[in-house]
VEXKE-250343 format. One record per atom (N, C-alpha, C): chain; residue number from 1; residue in one letter; x, y, z; atom name. Coordinates in nm, 4 decimals, padded with zeros to 6 digits. Example, Ala and Ser with C-alpha at 12.3 -4.5 7.8 and 13.67 -1.06 7.14 Angstrom:
<rs>
 ch   i aa     east    north       up at
  A   1  A  01.3190 -00.5690  00.7800  N
  A   1  A  01.2300 -00.4500  00.7800 CA
  A   1  A  01.3200 -00.3300  00.7800  C
  A   2  S  01.2850 -00.2250  00.7080  N
  A   2  S  01.3670 -00.1060  00.7140 CA
  A   2  S  01.2900  00.0030  00.7870  C
</rs>
This chain:
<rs>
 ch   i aa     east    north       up at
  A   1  X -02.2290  02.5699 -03.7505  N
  A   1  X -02.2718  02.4307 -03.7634 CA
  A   1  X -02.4131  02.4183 -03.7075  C
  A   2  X -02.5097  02.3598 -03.7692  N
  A   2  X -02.6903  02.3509 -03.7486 CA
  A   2  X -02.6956  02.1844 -03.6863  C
  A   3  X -02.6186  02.1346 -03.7823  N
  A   3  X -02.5822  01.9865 -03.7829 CA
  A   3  X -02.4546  01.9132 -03.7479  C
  A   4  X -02.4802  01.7911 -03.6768  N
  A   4  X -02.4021  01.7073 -03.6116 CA
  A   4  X -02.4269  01.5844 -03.5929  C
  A   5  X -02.4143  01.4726 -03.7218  N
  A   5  X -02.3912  01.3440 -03.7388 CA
  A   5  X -02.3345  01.2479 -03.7210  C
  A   6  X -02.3812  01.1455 -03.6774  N
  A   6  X -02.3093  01.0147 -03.6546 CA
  A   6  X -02.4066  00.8905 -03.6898  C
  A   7  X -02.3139  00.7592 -03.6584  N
  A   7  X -02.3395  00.6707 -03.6999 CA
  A   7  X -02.3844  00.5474 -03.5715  C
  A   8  X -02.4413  00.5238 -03.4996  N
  A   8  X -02.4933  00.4445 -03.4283 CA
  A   8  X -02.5388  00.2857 -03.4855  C
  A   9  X -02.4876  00.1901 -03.4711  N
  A   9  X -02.5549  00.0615 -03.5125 CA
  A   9  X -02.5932  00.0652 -03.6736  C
  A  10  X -02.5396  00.1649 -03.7318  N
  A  10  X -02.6057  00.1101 -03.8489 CA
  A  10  X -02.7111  00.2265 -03.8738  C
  A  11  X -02.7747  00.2905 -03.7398  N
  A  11  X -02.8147  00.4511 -03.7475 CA
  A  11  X -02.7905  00.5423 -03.7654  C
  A  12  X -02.8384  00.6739 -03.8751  N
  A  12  X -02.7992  00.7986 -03.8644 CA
  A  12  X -02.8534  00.8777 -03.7470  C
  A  13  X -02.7763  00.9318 -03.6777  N
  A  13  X -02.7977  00.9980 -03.5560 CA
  A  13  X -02.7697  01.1494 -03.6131  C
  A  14  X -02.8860  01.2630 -03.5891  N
  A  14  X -02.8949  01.3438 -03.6763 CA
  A  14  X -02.9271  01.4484 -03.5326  C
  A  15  X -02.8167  01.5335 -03.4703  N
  A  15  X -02.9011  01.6142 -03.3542 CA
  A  15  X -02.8419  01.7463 -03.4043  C
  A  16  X -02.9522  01.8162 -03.4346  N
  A  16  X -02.9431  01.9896 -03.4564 CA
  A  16  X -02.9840  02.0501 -03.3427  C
  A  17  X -02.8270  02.1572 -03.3478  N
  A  17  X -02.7818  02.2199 -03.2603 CA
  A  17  X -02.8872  02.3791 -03.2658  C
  A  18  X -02.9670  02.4245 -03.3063  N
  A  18  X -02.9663  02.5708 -03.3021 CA
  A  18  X -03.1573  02.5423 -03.3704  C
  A  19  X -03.1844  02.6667 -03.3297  N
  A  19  X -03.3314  02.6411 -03.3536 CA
  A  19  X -03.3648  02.6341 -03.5341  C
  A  20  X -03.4852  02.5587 -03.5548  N
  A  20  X -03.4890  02.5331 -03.7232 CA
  A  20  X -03.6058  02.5926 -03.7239  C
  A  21  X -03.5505  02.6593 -03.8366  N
  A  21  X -03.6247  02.7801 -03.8788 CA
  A  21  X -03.6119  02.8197 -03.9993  C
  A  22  X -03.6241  02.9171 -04.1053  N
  A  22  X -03.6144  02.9800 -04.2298 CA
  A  22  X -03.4351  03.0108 -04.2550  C
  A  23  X -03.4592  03.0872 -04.1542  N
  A  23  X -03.3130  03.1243 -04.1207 CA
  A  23  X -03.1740  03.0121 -04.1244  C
  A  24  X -03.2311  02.9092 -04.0818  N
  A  24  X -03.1172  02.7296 -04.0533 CA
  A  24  X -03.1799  02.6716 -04.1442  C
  A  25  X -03.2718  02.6383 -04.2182  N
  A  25  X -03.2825  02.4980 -04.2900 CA
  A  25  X -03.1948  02.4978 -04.3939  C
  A  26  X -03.1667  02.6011 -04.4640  N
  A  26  X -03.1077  02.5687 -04.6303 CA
  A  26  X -02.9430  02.4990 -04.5386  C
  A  27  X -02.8744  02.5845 -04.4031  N
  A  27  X -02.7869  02.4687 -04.4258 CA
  A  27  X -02.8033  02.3461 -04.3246  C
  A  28  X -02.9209  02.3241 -04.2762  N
  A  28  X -02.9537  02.1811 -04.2274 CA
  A  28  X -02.9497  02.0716 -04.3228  C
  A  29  X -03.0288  02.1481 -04.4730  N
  A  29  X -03.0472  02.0504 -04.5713 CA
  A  29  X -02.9108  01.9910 -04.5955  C
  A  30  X -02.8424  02.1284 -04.6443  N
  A  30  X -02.6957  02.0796 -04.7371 CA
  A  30  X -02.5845  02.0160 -04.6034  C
  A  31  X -02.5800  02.0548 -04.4834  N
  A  31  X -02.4637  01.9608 -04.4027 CA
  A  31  X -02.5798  01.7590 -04.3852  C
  A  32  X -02.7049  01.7729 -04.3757  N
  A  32  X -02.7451  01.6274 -04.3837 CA
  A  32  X -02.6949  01.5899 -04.4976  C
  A  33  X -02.7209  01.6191 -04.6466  N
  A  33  X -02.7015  01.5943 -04.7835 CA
  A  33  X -02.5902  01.5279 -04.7899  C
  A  34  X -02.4598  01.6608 -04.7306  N
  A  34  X -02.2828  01.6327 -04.7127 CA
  A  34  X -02.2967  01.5052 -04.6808  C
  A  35  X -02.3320  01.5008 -04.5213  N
  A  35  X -02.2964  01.3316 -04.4671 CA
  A  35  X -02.3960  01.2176 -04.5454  C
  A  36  X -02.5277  01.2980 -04.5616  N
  A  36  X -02.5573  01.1561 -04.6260 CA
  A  36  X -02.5113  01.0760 -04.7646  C
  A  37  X -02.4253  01.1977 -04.7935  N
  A  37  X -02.3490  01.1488 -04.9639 CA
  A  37  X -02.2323  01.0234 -04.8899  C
  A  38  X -02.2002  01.0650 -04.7870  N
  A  38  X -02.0532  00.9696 -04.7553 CA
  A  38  X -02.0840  00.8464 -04.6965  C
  A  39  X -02.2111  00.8436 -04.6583  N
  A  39  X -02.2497  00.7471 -04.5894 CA
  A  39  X -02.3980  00.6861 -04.6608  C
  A  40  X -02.3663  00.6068 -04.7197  N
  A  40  X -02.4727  00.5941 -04.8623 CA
  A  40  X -02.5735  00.4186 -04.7953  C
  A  41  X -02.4702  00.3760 -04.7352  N
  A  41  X -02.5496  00.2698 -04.6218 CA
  A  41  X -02.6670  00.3072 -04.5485  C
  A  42  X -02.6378  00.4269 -04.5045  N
  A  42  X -02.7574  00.4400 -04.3853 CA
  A  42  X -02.8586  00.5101 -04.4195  C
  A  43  X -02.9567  00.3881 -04.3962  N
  A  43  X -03.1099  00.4014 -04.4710 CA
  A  43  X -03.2175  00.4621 -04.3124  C
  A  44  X -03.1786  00.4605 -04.2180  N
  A  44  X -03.2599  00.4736 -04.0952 CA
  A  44  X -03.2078  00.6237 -04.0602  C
  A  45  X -03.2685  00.6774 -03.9333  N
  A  45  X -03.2624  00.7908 -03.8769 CA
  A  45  X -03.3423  00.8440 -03.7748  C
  A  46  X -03.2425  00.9147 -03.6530  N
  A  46  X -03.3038  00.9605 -03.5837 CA
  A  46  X -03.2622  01.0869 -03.5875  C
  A  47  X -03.3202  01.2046 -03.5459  N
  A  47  X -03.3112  01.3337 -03.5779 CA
  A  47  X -03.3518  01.3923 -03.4091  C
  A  48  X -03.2254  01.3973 -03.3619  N
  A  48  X -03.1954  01.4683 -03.2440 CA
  A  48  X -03.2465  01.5983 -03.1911  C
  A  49  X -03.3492  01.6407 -03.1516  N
  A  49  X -03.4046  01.7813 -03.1312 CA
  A  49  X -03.3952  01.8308 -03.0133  C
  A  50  X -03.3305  01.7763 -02.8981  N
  A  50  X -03.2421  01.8302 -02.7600 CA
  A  50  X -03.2299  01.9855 -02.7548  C
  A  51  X -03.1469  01.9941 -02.8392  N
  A  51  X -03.1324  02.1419 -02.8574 CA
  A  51  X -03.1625  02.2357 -02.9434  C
  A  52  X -03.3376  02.2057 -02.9923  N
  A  52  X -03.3732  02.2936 -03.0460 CA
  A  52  X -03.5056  02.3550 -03.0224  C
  A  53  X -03.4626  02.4989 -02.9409  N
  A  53  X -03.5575  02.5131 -02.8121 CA
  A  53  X -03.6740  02.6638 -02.9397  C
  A  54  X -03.6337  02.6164 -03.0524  N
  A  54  X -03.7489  02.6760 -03.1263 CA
  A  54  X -03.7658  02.6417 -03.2838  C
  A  55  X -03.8361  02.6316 -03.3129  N
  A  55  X -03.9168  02.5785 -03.4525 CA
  A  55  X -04.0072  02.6251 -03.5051  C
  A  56  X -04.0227  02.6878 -03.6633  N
  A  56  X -04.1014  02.7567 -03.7207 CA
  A  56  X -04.1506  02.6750 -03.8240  C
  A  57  X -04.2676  02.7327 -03.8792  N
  A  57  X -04.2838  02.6128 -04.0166 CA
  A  57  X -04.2548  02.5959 -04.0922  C
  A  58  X -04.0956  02.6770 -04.1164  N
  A  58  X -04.0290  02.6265 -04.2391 CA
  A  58  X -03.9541  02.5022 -04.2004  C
  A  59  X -03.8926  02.4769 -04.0654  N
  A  59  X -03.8280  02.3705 -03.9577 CA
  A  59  X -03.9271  02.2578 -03.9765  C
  A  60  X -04.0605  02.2995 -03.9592  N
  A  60  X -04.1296  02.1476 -03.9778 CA
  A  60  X -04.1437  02.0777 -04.1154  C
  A  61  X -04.1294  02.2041 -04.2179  N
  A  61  X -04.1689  02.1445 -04.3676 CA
  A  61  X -03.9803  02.0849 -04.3770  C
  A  62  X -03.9579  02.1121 -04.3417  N
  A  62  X -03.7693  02.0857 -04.3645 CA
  A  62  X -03.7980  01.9510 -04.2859  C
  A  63  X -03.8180  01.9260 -04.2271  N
  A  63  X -03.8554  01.7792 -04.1187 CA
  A  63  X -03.9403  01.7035 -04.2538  C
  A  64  X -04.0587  01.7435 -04.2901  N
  A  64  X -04.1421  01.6408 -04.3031 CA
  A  64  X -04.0786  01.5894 -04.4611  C
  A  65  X -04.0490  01.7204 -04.5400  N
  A  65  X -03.9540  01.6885 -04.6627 CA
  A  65  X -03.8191  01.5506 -04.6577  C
  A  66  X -03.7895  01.6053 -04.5223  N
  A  66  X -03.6510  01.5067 -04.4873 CA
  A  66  X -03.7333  01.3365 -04.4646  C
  A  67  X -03.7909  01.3424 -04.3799  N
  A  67  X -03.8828  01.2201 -04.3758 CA
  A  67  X -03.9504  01.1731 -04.4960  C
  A  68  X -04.0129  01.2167 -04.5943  N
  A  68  X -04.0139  01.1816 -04.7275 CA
  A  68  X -03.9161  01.1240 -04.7820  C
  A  69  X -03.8409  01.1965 -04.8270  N
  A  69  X -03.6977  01.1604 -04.9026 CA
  A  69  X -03.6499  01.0035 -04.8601  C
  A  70  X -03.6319  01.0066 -04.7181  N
  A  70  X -03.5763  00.9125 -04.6345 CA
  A  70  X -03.6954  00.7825 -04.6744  C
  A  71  X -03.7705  00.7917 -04.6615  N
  A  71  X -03.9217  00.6740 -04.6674 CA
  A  71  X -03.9144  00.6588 -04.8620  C
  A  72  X -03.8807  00.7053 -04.8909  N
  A  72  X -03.8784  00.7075 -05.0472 CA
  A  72  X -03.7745  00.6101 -05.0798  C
  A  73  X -03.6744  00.6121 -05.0424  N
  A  73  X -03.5634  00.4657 -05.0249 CA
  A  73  X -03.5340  00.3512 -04.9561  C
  A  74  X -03.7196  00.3659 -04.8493  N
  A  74  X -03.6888  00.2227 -04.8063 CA
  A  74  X -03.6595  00.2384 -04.6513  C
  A  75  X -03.6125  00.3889 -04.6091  N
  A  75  X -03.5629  00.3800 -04.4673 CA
  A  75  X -03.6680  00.4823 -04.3766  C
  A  76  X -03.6375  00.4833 -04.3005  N
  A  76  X -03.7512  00.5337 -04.1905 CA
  A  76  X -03.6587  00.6051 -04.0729  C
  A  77  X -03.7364  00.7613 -04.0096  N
  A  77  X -03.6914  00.8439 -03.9413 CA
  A  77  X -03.7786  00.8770 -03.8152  C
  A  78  X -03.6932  00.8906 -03.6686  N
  A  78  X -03.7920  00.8719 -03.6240 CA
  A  78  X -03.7253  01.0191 -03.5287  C
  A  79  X -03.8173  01.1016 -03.4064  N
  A  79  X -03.8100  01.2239 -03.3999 CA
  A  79  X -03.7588  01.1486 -03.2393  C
  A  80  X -03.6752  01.2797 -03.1831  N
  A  80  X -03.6542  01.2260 -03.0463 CA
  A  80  X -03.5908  01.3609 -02.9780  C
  A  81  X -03.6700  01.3780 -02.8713  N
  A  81  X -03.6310  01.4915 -02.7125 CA
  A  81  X -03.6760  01.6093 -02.7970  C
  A  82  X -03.8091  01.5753 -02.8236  N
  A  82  X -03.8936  01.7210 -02.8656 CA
  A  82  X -03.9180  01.8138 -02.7371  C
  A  83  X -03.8679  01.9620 -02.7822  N
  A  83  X -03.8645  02.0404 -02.6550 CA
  A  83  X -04.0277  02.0807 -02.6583  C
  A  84  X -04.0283  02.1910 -02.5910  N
  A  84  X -04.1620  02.2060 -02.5102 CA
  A  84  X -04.2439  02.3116 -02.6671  C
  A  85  X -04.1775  02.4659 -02.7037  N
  A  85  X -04.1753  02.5146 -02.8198 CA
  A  85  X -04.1807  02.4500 -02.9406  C
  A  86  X -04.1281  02.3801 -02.9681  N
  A  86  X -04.1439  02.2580 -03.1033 CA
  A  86  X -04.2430  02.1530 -03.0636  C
  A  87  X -04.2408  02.1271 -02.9651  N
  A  87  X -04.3700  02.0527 -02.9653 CA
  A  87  X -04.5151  02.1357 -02.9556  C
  A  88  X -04.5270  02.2250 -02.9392  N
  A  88  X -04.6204  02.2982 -02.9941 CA
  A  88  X -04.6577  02.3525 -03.0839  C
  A  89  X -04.5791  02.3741 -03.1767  N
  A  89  X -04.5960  02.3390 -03.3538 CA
  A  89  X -04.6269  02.2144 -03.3748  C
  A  90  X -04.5633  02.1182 -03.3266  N
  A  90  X -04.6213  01.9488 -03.3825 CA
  A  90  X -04.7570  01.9489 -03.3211  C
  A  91  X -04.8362  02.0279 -03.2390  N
  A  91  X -04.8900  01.9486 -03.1981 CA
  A  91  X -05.0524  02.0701 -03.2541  C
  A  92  X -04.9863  02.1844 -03.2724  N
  A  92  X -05.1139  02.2739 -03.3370 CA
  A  92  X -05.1497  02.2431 -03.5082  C
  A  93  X -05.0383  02.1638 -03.5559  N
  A  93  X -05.0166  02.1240 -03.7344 CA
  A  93  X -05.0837  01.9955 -03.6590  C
  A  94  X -05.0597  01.9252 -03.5834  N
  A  94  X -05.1269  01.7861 -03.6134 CA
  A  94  X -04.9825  01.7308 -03.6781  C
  A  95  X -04.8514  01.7643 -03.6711  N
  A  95  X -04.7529  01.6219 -03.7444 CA
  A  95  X -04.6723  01.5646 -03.6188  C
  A  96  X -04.7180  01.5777 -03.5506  N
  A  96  X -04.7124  01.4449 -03.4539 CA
  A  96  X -04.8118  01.3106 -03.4610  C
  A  97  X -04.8863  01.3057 -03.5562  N
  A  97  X -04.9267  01.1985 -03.6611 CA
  A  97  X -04.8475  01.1973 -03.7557  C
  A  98  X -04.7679  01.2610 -03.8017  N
  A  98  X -04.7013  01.2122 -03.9200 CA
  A  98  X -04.5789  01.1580 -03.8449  C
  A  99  X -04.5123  01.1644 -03.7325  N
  A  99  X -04.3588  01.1105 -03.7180 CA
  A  99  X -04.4223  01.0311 -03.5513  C
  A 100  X -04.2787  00.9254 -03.5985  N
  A 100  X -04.2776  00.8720 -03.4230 CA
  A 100  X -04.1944  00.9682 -03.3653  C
  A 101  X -04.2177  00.9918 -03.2363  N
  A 101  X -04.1850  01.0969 -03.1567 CA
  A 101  X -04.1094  00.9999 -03.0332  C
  A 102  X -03.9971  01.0514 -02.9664  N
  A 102  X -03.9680  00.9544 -02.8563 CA
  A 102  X -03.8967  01.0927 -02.7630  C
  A 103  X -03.9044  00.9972 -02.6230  N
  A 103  X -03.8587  01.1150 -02.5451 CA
  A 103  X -03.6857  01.1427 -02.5685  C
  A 104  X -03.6405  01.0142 -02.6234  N
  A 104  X -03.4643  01.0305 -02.5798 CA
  A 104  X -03.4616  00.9192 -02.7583  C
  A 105  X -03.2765  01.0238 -02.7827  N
  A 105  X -03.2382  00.9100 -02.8510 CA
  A 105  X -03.2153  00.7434 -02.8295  C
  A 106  X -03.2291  00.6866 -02.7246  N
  A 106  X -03.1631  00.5838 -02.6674 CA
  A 106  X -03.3097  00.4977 -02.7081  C
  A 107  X -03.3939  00.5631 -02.6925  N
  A 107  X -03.5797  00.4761 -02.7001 CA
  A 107  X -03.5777  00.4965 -02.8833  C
  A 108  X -03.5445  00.6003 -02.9665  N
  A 108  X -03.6002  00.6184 -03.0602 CA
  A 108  X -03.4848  00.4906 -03.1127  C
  A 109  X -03.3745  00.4771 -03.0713  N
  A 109  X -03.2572  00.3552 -03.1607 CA
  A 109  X -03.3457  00.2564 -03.1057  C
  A 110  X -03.3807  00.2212 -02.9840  N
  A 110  X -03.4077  00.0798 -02.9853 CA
  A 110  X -03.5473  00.0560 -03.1046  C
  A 111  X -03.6293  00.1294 -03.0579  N
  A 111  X -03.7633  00.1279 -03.1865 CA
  A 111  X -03.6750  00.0526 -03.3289  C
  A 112  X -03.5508  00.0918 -03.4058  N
  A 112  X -03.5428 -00.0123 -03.4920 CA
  A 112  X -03.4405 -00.1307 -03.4718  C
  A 113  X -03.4477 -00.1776 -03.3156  N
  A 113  X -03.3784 -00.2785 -03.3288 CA
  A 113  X -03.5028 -00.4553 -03.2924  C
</rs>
């Protein structure tokens, strides 16, 4: 399991467990896809990165793809408990301009309330 979903307020709460990489995205894509087929309401998202203490640039294009998709229907994703390793990819690419970044899920839910 890469992925582990829930439903918060009306939020998709999206926290991957294991580092994203080449190796994890194809099934990051297809277990988000799974839940997001069942849950066809939830237009928002936060994407839990707690425990993902490494990230390559296939992990960020898998991020920024996912954030597309998501902004393409209207809903908006926001990034939260970027570790120290992944934030150093966001921050040598420059896409920490492309996403809101928060320290904790609890700040990135309130942002859409």
């Amino acid at each position: 399991m890469v992925v582990t979903c829930s439903k918060e307020c009306g939020i998709g709460v999206i926290r991957i467990d294991k580092a994203l990489t080449s190796a994890t995205v194809d099934t990051f894509r297809a277990q988000l896809a799974r839940w997001q087929s069942g849950e066809p309401d939830v237009k928002n998202y936060v994407i839990d990165l707690s425990q993902v203490d490494f990230m390559d640039s296939a992990g960020l294009g898998t991020l920024i793809a996912t954030l597309k998709r998501i902004t393409e229907v209207g809903g908006d994703m926001k990034i939260a408990s970027l570790q120290k390793k992944p934030r150093m990819v966001f921050e040598i690419t420059r896409a920490y301009k492309v996403f809101e970044i928060y320290d904790t899920v609890d700040d990135a839910l309130n942002m859409f309330k």
